[in-house]
N, C-alpha and C positions, 0 to 999 in steps of 0.2 A: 504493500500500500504506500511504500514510501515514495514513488515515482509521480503519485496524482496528490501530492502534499501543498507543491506550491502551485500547479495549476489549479486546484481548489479554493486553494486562498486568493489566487488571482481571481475567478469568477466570484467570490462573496465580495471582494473588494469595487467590481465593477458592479455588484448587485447596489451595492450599499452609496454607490457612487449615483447610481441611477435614483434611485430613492434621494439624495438629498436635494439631485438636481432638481426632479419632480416635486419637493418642496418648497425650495425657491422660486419656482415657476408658479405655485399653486398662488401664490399672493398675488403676482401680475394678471391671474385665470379671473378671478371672481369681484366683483367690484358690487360694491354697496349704493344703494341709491336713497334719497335723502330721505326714506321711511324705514330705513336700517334694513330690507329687505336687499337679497342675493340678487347681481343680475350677471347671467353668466354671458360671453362675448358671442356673437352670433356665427363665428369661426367653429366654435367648439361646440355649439349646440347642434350644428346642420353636420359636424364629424366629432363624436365623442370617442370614436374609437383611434384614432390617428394619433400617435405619439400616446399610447395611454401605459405609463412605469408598469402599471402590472402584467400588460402584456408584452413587454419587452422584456422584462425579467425575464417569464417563463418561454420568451424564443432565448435569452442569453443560456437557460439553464437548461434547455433540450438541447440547444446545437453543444453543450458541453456533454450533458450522457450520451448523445449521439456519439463525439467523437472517442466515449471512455467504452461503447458496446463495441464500434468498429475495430476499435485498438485492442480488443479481448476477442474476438470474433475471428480475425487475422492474422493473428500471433499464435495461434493456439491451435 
């Protein structure tokens, strides 16, 4: 197991990367209108799915088991 030690740490670290980014970005998303009420940007609302952190996480951490099945699948 020691050979998938720092590739692992590398994808938690671009997990966590994405995640902060996506918080950053969450303040500029959502703007307040003078009744304290959400109004979300009409970019995001007509595509909620385009750049969404959760779903790039979980392409970041398949194309990572993808390449840990191929590299056990091939070698062996």
């Amino acid at each position: 197991m020691d050979i998938w030690l720092w590739p692992t740490i590398a994808v938690i670290l671009l997990i966590i990367a994405i995640g902060l980014a996506s918080i950053r970005r969450m303040d500029r998303t959502v703007a307040q209108t003078e009744n304290g009420e959400d109004m979300i940007r009409d970019e995001i609302r007509d595509h909620p799915y385009s750049l969404n952190p959760i779903l790039i996480v979980i392409g970041v951490a398949t194309v990572f088991i993808t390449i840990v099945i191929f590299y056990y699948a091939f070698t062996y």
